[in-house]
Each structure stands twice: as C-alpha cells, then as structure tokens.
PAPA-626627 format. One record per residue: residue number from 1; residue in three letters; x, y, z of N, C-alpha, C in turn. Coordinates in steps of 0.02 Angstrom, whole numbers. Atoms other than C-alpha are relative to their C-alpha. Example, Ala and Ser with C-alpha at 12.3 -4.5 7.8 and 13.67 -1.06 7.14 Angstrom:
REM PAPA-626627
pos, code, n.c1, n.c2, n.c3, ca.c1, ca.c2, ca.c3, c.c1, c.c2, c.c3
1, ALA, 45, -59, 0, 615, -225, 390, 45, 60, 0
2, SER, -42, -59, -3, 684, -53, 357, -39, 55, 37
This chain:
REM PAPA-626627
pos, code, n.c1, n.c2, n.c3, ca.c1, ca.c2, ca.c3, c.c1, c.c2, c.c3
1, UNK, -6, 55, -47, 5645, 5292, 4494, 73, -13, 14
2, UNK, -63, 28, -1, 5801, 5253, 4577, 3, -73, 25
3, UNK, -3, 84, -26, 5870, 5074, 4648, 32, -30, -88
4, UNK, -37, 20, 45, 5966, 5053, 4457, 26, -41, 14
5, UNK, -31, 63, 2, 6071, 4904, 4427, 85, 48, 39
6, UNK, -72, -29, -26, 6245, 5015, 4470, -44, 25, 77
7, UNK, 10, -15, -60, 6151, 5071, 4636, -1, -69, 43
8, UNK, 9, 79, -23, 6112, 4869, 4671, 62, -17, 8
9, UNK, -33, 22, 7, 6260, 4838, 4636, 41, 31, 62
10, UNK, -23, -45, -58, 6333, 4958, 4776, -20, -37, 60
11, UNK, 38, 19, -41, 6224, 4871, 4877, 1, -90, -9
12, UNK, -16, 49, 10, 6301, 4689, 4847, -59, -21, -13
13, UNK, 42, 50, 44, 6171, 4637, 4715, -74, -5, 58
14, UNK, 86, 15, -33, 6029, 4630, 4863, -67, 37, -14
15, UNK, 86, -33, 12, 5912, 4766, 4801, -2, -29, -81
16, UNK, -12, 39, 72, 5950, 4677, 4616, -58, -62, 25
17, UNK, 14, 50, -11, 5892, 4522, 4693, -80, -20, 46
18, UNK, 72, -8, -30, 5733, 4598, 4792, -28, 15, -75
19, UNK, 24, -13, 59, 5692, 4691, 4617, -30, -67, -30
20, UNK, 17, 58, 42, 5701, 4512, 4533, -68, -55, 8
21, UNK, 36, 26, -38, 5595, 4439, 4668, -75, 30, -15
22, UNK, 58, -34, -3, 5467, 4559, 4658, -15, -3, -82
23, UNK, 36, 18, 81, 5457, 4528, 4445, -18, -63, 9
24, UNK, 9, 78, -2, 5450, 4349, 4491, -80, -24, 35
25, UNK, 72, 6, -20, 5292, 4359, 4595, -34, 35, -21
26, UNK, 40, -31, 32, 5215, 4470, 4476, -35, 65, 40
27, UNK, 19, -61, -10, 5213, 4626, 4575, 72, 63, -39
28, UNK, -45, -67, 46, 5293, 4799, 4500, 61, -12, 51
29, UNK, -48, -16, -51, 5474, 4806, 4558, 40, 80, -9
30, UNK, 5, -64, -22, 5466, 4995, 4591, 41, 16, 55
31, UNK, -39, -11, -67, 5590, 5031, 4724, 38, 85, -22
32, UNK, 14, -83, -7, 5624, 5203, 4784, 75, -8, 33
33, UNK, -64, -6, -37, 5812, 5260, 4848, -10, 62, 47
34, UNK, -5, -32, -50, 5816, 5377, 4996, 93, 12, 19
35, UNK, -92, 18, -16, 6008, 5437, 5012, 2, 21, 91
36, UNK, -15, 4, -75, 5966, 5495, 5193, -14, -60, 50
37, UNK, 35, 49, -3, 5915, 5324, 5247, -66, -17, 24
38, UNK, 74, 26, -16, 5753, 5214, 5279, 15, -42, 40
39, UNK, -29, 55, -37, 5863, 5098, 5417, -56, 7, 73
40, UNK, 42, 26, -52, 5726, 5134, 5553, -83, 21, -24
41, UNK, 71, -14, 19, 5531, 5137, 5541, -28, 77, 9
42, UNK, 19, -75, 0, 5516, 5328, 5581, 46, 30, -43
43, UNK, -51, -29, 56, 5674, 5362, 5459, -59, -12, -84
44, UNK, 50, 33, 52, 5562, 5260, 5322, -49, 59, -8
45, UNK, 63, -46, -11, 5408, 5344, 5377, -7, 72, -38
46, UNK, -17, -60, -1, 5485, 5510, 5368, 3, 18, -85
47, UNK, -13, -16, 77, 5557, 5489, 5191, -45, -15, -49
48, UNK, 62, 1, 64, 5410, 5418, 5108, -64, 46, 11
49, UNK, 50, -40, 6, 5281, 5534, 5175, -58, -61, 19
50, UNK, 68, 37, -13, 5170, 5406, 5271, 12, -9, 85
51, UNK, -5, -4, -46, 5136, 5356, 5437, 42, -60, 29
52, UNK, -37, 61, -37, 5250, 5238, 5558, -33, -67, -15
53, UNK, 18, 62, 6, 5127, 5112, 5556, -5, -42, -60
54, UNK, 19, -6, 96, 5117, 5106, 5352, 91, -63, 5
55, UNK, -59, 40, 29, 5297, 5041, 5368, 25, -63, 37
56, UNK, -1, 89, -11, 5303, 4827, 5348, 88, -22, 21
57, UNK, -50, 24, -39, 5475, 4801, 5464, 23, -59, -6
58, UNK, -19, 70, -10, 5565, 4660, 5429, 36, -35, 52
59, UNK, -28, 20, -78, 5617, 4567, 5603, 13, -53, -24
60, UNK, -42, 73, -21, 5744, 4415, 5598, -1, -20, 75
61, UNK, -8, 42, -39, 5739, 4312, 5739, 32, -67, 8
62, UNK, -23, 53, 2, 5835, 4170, 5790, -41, -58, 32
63, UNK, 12, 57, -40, 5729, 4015, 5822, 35, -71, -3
64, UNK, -20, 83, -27, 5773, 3844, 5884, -38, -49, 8
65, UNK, 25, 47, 12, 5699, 3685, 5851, 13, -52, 59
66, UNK, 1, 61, -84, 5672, 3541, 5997, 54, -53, -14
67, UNK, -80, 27, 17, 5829, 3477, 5897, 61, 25, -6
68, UNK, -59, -39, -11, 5933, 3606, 5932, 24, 41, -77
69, UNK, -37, -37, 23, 5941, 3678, 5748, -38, 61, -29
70, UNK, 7, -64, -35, 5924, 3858, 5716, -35, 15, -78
71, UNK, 37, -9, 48, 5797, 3935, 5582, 0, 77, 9
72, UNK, 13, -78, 21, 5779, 4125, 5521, -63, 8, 22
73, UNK, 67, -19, -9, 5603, 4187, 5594, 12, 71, -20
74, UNK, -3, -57, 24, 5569, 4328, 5482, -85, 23, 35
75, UNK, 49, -18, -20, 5409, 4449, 5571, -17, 58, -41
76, UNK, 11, -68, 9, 5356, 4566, 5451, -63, 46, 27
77, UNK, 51, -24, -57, 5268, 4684, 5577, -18, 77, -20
78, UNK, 16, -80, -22, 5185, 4868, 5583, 50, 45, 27
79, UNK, -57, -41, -30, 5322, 4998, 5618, -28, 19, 86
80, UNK, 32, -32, -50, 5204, 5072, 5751, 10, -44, 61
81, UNK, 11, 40, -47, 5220, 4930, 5863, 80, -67, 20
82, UNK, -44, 62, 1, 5366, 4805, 5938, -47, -59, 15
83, UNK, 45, 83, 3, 5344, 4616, 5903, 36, -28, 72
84, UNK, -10, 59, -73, 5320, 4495, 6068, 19, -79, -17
85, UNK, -22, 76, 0, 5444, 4347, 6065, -33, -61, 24
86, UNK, 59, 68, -47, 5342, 4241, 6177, -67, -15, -49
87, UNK, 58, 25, 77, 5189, 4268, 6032, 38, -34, -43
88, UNK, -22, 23, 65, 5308, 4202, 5907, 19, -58, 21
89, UNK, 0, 53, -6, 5360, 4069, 6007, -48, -44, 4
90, UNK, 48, 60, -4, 5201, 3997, 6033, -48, -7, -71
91, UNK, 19, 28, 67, 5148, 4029, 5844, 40, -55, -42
92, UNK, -52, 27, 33, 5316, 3952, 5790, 0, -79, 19
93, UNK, -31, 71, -48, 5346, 3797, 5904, 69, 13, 17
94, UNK, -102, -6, -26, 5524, 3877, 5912, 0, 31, 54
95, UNK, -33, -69, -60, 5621, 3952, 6052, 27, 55, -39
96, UNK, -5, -55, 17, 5647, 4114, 6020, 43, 33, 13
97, UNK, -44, -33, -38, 5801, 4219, 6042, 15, 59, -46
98, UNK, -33, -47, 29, 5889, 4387, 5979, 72, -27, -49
99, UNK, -25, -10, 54, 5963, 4392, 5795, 84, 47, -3
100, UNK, -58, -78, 26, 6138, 4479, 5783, 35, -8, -68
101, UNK, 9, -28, 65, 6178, 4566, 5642, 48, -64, -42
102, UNK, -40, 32, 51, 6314, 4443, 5566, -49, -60, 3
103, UNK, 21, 68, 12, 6203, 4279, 5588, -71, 35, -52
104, UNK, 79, -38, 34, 6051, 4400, 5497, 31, 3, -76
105, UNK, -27, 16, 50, 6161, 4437, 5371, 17, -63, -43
106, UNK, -16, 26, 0, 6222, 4291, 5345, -67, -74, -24
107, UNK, 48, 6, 2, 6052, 4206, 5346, -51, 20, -72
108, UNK, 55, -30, 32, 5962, 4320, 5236, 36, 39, -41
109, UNK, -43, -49, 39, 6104, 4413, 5136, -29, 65, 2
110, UNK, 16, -96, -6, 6034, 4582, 5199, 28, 23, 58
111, UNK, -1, -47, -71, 6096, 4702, 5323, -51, 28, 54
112, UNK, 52, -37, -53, 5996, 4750, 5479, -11, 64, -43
113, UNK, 1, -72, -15, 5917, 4900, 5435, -38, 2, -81
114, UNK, 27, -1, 68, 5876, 4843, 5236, -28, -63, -17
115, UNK, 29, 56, -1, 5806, 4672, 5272, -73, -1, -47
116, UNK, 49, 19, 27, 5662, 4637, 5148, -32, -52, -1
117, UNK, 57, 78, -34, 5502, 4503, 5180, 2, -41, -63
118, UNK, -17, 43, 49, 5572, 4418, 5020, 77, -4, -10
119, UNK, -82, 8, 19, 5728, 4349, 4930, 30, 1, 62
120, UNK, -51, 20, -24, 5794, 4269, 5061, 45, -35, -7
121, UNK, -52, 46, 17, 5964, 4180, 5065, -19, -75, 16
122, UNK, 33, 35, -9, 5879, 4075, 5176, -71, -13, 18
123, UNK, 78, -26, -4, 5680, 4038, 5162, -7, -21, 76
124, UNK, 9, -7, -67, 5634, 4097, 5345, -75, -47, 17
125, UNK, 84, 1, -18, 5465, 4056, 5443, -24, 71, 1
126, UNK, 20, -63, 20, 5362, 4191, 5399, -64, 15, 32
127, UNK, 47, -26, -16, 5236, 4297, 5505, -3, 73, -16
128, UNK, 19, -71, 21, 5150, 4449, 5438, -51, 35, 42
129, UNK, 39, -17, -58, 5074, 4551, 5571, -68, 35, -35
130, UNK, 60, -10, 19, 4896, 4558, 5567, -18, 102, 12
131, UNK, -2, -87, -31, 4917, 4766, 5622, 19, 30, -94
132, UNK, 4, -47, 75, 4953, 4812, 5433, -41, -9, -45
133, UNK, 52, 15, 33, 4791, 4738, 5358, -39, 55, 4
134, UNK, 33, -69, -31, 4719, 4901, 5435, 25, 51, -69
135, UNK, -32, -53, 44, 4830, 5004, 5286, -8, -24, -76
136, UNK, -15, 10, 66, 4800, 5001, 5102, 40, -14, -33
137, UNK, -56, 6, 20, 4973, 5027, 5058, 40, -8, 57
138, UNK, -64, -2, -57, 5122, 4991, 5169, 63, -12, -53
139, UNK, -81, 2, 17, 5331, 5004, 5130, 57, -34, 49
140, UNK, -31, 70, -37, 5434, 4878, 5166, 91, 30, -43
141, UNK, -69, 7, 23, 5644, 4870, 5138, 14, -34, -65
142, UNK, -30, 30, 56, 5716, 4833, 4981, 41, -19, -2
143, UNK, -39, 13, -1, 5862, 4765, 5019, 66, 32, 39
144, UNK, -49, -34, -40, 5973, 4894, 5092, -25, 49, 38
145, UNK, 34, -31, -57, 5947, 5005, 5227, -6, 90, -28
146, UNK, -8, -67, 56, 5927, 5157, 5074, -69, -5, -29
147, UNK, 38, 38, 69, 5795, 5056, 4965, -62, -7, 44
148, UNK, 87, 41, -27, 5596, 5028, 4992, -38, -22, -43
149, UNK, 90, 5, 49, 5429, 4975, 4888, -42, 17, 40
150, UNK, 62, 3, -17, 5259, 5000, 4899, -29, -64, 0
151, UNK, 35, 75, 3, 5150, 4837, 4924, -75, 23, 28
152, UNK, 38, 10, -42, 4997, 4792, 4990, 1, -66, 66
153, UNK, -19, 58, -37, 4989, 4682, 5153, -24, -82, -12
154, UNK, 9, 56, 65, 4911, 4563, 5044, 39, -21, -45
155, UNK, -35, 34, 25, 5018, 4539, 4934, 73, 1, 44
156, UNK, -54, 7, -66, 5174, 4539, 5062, -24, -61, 25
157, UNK, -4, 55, -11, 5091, 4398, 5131, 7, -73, -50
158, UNK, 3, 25, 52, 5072, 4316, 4957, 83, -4, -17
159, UNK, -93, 23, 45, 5280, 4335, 4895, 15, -10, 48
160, UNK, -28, 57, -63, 5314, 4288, 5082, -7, -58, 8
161, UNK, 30, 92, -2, 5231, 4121, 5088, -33, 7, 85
162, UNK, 5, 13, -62, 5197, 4190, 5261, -81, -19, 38
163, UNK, 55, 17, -6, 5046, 4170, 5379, 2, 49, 49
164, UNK, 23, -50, -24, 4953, 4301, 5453, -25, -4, 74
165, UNK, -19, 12, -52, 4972, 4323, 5632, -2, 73, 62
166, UNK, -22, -73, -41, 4949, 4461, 5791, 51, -21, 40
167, UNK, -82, 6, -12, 5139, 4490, 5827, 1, 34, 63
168, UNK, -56, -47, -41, 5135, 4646, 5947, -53, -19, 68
169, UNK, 28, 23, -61, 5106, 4592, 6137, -67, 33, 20
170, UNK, 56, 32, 5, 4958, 4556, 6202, -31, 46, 66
C-alpha cells in the first residue's frame, strides 16, 4: 500500500488528514498512490482498472447565499457525466458560480485535481450524485491529485454528511 506518512507529508499533510478521516468514520483508510496521476476521471479510471463512471469526482463550487456570503458546494458526481449548475442551484438555494483553484484550495485544503468528499478545511454542502448508486465500488481522491480509495457510494454519502441527489443535467 502506498500513501505512507513521508508520501502525506509531500503532499502537505492532506492525504494524512483524508487517511485520518477515513479511520474516524470507521471505514479502512486504504489509499492507493499512482505516480502517473489520478488528477482527471479517465487518468483515475485508467490507473485503477475500472470504468469512468466508477470514479466519485469531487466538484467545488462556489455558492452564494441571499446574504451575499460564499459557501464551498462540494458535488461528489460520476466521472462519466458533467454536473448541471442550475440542478445545484435549485437543490442548494445558492447561486451558483465557478470555483478557482486558489479559493478551492483555500476552502478545502486540497488541490484541484486531489479534492476528496471528506476532511474538509471547510464543511461544504454536500451532494452525492445519485449516478454512482448504480456501482458497487467507486474511487474517489485522496487528497492529492496522486492518491485514491475504494468506497462504496454509500458510505461516501455517510462520511460526507451529504444528501443524495441527480447532479448531471436533465
């Protein structure tokens, strides 16, 4: 198994801090290193030996509150499919806009590309797209855009707190 404490640590403590997450909700924290990366859902795909849709995408979004202040909308969605802002706005109550990378960071202490549907910096709103209930197993980011687990979309919705939701347009 790789994802060691000196590899975490390479990886400013965030796959340390998904690992911890994932003992904390009482699933295995099993995380897999890929040195060619897992930063897009067909890179993922590719390196674990499953299909696009298998891999649980973590999407930041920037919403906005009818008071003007600004919340992390995390979507963890089906690789196979892009998520529809306009669905999330009308699950959310927020306005909905595009995430860039330093407010994501910043947000969620992960880099685009290694974002994980836990251990956030800050706890997001959380939708888990109803498109990976279809898969036994799915692989989600561990923290850096190197790092993954296995889960089920069951429990993904369980250490998210999130609520289960069809994300990809309509």
């Amino acid at each position: 198994m790789a994802g060691g404490e000196g590899k975490a640590e390479a990886e400013g403590g965030s796959v340390a801090r998904v690992r911890a997450a994932l003992r904390a909700a009482g699933h295995p924290d099993e995380v897999l290193e890929f040195p060619e990366g897992t930063r897009s859902a067909a890179d993922a795909a590719a390196a674990v030996g499953c299909s696009v849709a298998q891999i649980a995408k973590s999407v930041i979004f920037k919403g906005t509150g009818p008071d003007g202040a600004e919340r992390p909308v995390l979507v963890v969605a089906s690789g196979a499919h892009p998520v529809d802002p306009a669905r999330l706005a009308a699950l959310t109550g927020l306005s909905i806009g595009r995430a860039e990378g330093a407010w994501v960071r910043q947000v969620t202490g992960f880099a685009i590309g290694g974002v994980a549907p836990l251990a956030h910096a800050t706890p997001p709103v959380v939708l888990v797209d109803e498109a990976l209930f279809a898969h036994e197993t799915v692989w989600a980011a561990a923290g850096s855009p190197r790092h993954v687990f296995a889960s089920t979309p069951a429990a993904l919705l369980r250490m998210s707190g999130g609520t289960r939701a069809v994300v990809a347009p309509g």
